[in-house]
VEXDREN-908533 format. One record per atom (N, C-alpha, C, O, CB): residue number from 1; x, z, y negated; atom name; residue in one letter. Coordinates in steps of 0.02 Angstrom, whole numbers, plus 50000, padded with zeros to 5 digits. Glycine has a CB too. Layout:
BEGIN
 dogu     x     z     y lotor lumlo
  NUM     X     Z     Y    CA     A
...
end
This chain:
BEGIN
 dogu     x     z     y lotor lumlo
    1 51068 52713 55781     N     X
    1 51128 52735 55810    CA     X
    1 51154 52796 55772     C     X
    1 51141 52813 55714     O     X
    1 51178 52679 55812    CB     X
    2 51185 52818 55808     N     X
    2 51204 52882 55784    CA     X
    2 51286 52895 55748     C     X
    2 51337 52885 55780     O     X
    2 51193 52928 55848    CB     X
    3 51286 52911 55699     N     X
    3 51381 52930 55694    CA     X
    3 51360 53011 55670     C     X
    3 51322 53041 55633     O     X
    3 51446 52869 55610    CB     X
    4 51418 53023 55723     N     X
    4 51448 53102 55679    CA     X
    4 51490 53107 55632     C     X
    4 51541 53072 55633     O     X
    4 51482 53150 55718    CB     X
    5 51481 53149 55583     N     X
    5 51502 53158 55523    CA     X
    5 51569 53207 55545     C     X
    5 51575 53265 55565     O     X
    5 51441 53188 55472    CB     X
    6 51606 53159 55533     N     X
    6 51665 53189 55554    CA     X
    6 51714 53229 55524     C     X
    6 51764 53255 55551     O     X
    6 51693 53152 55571    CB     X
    7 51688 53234 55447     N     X
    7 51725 53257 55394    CA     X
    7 51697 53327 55377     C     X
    7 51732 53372 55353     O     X
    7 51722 53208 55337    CB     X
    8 51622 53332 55395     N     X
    8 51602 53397 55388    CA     X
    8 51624 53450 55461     C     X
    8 51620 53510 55449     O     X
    8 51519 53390 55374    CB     X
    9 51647 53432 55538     N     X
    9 51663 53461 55581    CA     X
    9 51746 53474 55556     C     X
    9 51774 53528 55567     O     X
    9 51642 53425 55644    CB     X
   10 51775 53426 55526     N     X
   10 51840 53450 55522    CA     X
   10 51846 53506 55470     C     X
   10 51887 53552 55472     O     X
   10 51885 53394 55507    CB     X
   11 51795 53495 55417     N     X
   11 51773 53560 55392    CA     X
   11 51786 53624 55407     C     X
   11 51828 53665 55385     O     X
   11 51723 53562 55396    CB     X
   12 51738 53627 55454     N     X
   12 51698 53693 55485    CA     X
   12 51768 53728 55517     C     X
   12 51787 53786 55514     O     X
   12 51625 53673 55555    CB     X
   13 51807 53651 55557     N     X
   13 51889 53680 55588    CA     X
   13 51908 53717 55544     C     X
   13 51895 53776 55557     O     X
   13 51953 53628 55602    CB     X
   14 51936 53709 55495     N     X
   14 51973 53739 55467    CA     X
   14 51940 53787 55415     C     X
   14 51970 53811 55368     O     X
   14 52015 53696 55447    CB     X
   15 51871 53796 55433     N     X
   15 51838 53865 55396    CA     X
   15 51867 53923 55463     C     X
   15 51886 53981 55451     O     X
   15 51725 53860 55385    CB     X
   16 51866 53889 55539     N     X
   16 51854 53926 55598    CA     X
   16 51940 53965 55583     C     X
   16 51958 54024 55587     O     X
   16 51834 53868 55681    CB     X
   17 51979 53901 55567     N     X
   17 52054 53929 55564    CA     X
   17 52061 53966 55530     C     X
   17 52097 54011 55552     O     X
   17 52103 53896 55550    CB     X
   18 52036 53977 55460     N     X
   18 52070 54012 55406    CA     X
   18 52040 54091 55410     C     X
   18 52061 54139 55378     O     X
   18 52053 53971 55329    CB     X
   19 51970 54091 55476     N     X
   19 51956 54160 55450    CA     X
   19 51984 54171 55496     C     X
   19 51981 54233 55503     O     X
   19 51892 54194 55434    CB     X
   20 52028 54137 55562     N     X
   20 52063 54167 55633    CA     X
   20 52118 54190 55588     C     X
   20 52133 54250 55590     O     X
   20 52088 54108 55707    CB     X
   21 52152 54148 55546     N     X
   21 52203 54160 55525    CA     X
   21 52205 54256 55482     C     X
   21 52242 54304 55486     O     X
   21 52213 54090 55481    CB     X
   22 52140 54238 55445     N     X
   22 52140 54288 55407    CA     X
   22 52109 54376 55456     C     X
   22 52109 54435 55438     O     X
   22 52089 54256 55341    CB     X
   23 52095 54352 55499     N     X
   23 52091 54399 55550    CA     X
   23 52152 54438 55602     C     X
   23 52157 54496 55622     O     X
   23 52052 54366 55585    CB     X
   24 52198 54366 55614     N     X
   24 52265 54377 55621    CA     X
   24 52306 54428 55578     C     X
   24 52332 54482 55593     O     X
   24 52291 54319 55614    CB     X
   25 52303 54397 55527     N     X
   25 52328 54440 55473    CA     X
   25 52307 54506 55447     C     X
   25 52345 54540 55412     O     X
   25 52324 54407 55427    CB     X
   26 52235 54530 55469     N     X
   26 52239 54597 55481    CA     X
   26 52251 54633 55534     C     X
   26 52251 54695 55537     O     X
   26 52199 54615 55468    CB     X
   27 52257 54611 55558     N     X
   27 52277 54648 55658    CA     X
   27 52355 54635 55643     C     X
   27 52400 54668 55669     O     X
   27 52237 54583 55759    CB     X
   28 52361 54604 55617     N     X
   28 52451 54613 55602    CA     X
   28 52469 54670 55558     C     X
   28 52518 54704 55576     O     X
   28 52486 54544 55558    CB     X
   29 52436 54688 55499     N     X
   29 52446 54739 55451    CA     X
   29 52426 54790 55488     C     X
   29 52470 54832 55497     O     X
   29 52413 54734 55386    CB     X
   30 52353 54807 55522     N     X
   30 52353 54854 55586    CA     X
   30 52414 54865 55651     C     X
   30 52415 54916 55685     O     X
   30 52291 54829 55621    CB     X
   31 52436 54840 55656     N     X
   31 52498 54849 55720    CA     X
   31 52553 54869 55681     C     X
   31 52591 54913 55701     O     X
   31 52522 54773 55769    CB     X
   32 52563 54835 55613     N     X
   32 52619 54873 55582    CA     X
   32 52645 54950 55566     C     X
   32 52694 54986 55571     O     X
   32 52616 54852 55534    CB     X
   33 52555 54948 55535     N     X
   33 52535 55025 55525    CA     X
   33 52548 55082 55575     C     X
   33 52571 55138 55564     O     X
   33 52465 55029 55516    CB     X
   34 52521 55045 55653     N     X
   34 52523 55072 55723    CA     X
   34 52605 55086 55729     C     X
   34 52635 55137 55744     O     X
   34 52490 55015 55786    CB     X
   35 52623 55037 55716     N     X
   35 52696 55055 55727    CA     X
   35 52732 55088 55688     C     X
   35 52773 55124 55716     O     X
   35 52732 55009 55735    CB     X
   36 52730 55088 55610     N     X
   36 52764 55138 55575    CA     X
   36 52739 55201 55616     C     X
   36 52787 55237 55631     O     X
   36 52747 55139 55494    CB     X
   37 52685 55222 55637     N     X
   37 52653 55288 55632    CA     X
   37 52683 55298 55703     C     X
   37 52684 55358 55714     O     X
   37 52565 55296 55618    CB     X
   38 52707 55261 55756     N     X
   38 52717 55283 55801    CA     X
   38 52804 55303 55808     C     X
   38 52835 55341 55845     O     X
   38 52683 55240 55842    CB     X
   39 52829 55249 55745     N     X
   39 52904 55271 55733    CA     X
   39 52899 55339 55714     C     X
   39 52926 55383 55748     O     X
   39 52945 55229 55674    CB     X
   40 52866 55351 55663     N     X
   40 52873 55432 55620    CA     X
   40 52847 55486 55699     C     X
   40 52881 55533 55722     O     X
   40 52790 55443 55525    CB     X
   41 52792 55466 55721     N     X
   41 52776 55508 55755    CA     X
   41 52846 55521 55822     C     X
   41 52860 55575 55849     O     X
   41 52701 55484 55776    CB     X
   42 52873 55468 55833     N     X
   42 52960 55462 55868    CA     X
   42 52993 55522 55838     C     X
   42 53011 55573 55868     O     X
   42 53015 55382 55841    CB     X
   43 52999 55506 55772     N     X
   43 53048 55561 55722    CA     X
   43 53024 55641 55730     C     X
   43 53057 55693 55727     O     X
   43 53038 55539 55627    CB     X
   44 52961 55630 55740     N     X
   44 52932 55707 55725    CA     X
   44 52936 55715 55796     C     X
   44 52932 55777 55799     O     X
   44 52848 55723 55685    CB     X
   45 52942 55698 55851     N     X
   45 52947 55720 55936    CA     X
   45 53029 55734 55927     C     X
   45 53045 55793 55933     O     X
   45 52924 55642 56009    CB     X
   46 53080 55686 55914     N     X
   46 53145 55698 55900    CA     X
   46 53146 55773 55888     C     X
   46 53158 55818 55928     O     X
   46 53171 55656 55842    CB     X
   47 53127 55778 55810     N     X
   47 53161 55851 55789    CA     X
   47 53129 55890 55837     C     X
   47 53164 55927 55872     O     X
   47 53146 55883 55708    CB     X
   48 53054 55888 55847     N     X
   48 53016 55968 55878    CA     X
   48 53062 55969 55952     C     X
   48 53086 56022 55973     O     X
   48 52901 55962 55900    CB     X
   49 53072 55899 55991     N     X
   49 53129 55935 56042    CA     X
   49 53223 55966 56022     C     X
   49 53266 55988 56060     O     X
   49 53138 55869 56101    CB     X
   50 53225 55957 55973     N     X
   50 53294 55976 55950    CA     X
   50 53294 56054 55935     C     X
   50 53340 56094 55942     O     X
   50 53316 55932 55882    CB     X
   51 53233 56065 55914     N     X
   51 53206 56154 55904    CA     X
   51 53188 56166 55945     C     X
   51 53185 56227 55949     O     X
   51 53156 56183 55861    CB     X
   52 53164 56132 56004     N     X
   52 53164 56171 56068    CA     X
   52 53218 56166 56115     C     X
   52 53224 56205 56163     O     X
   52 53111 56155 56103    CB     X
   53 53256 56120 56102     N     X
   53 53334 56127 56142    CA     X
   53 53350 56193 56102     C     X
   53 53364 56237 56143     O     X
   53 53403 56051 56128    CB     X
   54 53352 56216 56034     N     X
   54 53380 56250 56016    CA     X
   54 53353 56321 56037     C     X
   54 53391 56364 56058     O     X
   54 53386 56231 55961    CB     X
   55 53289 56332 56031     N     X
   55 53257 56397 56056    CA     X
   55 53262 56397 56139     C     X
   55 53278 56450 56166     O     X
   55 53172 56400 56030    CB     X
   56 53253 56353 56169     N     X
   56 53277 56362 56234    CA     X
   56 53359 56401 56260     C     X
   56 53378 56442 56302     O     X
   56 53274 56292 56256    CB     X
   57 53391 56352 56197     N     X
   57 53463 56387 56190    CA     X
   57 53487 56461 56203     C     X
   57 53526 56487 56242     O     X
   57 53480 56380 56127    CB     X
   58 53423 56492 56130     N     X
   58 53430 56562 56100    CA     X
   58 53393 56611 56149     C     X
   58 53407 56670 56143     O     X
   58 53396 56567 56021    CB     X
   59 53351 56594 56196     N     X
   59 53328 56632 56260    CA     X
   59 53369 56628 56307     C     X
   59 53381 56674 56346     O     X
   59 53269 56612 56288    CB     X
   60 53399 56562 56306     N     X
   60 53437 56586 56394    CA     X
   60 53517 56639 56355     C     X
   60 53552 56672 56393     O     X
   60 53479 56474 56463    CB     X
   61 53527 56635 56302     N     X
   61 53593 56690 56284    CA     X
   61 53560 56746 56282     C     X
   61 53585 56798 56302     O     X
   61 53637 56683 56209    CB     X
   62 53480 56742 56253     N     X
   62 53476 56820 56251    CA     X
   62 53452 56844 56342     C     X
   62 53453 56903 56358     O     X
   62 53404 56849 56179    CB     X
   63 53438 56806 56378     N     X
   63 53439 56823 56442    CA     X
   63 53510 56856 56467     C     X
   63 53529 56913 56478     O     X
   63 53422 56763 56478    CB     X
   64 53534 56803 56468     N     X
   64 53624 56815 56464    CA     X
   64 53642 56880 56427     C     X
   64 53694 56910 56438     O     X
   64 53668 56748 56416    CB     X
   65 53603 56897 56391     N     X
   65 53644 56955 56347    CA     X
   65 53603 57020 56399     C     X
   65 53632 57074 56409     O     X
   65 53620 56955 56236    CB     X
   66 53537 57008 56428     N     X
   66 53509 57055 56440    CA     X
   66 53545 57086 56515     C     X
   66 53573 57138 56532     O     X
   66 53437 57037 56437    CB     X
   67 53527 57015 56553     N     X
   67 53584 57028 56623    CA     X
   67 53638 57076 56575     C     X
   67 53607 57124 56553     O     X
   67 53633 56934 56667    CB     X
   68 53706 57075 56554     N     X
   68 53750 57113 56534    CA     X
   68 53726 57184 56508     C     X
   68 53767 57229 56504     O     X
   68 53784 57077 56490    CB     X
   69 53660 57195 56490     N     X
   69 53668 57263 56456    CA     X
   69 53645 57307 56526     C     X
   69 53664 57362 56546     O     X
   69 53611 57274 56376    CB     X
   70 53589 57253 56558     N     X
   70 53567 57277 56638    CA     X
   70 53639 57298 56684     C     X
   70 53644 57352 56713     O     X
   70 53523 57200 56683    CB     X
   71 53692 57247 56685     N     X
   71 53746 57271 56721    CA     X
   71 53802 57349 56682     C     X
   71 53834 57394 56710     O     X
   71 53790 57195 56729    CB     X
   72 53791 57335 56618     N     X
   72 53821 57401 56589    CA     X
   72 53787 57468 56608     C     X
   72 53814 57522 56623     O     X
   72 53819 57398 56513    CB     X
   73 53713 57450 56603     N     X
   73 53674 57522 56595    CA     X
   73 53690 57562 56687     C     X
   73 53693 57621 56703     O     X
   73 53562 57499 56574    CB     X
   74 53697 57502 56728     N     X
   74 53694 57527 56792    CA     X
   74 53758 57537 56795     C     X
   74 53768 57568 56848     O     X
   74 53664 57488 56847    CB     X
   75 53825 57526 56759     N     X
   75 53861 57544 56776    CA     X
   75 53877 57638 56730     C     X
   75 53915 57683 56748     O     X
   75 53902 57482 56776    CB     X
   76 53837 57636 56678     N     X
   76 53818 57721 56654    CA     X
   76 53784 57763 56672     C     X
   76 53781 57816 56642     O     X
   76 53795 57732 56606    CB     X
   77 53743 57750 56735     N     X
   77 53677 57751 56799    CA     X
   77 53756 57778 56832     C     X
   77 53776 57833 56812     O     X
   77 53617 57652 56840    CB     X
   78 53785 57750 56867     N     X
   78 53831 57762 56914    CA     X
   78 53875 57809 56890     C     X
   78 53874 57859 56926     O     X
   78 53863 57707 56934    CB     X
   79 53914 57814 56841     N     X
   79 53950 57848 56809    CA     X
   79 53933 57935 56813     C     X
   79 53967 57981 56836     O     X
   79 53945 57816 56744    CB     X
   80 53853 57934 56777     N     X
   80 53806 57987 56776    CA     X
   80 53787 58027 56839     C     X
   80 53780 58088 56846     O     X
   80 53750 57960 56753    CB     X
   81 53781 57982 56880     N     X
   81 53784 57998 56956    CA     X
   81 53845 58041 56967     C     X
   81 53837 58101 56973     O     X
   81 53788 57932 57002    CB     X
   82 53915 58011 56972     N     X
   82 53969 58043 56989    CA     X
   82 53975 58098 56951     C     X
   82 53991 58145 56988     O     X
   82 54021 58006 56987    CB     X
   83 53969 58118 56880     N     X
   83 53975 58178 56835    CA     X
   83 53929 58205 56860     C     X
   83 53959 58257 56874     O     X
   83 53972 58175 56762    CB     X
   84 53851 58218 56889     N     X
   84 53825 58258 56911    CA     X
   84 53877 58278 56984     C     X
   84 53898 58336 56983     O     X
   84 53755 58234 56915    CB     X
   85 53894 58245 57030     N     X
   85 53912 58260 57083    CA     X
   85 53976 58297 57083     C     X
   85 53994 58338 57125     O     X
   85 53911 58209 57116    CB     X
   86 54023 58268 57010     N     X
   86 54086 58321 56996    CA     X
   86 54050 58384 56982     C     X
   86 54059 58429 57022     O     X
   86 54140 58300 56928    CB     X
   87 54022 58392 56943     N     X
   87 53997 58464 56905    CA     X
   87 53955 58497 56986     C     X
   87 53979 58551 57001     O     X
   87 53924 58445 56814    CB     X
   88 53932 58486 57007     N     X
   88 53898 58522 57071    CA     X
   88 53972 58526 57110     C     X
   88 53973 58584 57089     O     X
   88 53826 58468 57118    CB     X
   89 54004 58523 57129     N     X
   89 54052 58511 57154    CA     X
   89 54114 58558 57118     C     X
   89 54162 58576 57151     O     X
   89 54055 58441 57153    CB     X
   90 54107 58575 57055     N     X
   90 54138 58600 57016    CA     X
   90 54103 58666 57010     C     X
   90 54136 58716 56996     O     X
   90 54147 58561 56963    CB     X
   91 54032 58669 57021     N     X
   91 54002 58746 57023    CA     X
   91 54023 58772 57095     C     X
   91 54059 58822 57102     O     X
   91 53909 58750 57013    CB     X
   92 54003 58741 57137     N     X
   92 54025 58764 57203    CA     X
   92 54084 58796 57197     C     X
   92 54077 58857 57189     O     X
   92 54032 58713 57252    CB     X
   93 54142 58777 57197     N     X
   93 54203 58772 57200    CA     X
   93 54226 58856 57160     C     X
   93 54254 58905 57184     O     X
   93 54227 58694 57163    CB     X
   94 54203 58847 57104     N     X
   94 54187 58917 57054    CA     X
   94 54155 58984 57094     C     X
   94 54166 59042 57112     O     X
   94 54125 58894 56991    CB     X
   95 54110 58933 57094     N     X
   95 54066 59016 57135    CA     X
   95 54113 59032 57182     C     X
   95 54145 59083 57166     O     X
   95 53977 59008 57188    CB     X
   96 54128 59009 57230     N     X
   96 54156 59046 57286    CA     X
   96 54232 59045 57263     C     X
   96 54248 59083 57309     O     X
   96 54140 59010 57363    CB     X
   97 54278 59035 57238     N     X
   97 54317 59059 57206    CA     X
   97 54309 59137 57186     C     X
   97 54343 59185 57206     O     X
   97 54320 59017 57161    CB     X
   98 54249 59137 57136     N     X
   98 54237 59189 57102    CA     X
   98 54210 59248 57170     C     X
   98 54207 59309 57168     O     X
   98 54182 59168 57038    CB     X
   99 54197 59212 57212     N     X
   99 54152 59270 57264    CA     X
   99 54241 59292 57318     C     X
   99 54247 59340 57356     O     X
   99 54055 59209 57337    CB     X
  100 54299 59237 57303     N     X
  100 54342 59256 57373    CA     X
  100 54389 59335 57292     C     X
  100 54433 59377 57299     O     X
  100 54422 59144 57427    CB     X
  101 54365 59322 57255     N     X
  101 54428 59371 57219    CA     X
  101 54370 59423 57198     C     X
  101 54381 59456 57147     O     X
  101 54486 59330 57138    CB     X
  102 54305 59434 57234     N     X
  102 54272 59508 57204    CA     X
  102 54308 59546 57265     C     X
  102 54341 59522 57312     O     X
  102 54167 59521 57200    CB     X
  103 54294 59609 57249     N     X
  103 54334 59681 57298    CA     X
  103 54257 59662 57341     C     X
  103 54205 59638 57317     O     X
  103 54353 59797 57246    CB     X
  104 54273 59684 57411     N     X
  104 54216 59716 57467    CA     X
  104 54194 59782 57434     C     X
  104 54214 59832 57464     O     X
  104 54250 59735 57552    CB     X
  105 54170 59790 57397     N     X
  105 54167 59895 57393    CA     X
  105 54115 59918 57457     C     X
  105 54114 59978 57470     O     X
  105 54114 59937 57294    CB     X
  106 54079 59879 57491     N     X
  106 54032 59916 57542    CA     X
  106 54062 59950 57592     C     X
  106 54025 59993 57616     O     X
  106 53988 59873 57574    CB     X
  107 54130 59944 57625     N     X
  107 54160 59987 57644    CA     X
  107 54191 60047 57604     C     X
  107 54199 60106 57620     O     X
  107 54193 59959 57671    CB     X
  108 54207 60016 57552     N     X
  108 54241 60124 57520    CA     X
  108 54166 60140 57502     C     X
  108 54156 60199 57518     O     X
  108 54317 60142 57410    CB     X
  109 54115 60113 57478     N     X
  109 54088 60149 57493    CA     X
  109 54062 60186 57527     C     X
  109 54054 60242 57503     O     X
  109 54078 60143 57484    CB     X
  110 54039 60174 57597     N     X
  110 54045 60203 57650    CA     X
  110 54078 60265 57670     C     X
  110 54048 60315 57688     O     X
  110 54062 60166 57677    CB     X
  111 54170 60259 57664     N     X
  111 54226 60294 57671    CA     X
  111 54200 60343 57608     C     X
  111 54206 60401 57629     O     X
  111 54302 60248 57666    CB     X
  112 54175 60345 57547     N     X
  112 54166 60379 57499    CA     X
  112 54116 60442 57520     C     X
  112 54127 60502 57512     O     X
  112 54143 60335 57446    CB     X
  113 54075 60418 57542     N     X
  113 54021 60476 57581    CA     X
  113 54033 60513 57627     C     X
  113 53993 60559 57637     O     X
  113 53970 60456 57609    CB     X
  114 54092 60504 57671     N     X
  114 54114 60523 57689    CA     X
  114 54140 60595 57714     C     X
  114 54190 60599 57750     O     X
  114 54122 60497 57673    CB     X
end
């Protein structure tokens, strides 16, 4: 007849437990690790978007600044425009001024030969 040795299987149990256990226990120190590294790697996404909120910031003002120098320059574009159109406007005006106060002489001359 047969008996099983029951003291050497309860054995082996708790050889089976202690290396689950001790296997446990590194997949636990692994996930910890996983997780510090995924906290820090949190921290380091944090700041790099806080420098890009911030550089995003510093482009859309200098956009902002550019629109304004674009609306100044066209308004010195326009300006430039009108001072050409005074000064043409201002030669005209001269010349024939200057042409209504010369003398006709082509008649005395004429009368001179006479």
């Amino acid at each position: 007849m047969y008996q099983p040795n029951f003291s050497s299987q309860i054995h082996q149990c708790e050889q089976i437990a202690q290396q689950m256990m001790q296997q446990t226990q590194q997949a636990t120190q692994m996930y910890q690790q996983l997780l510090q590294q995924e906290q820090q790697n949190a921290r380091t996404l944090e700041d790099i978007a806080q420098k890009e909120q911030k550089a995003a910031h510093i482009i859309q003002t200098a956009l902002h600044g550019h629109q304004m120098a674009m609306q100044q320059l066209q308004q010195v574009t326009n300006i430039c425009r009108q001072l050409e159109q005074s000064a043409q406007t201002f030669t005209m005006t001269a010349f024939n001024q200057q042409q209504l106060h010369q003398p006709q002489n082509h008649f005395s001359t004429q009368n001179h030969f006479q």
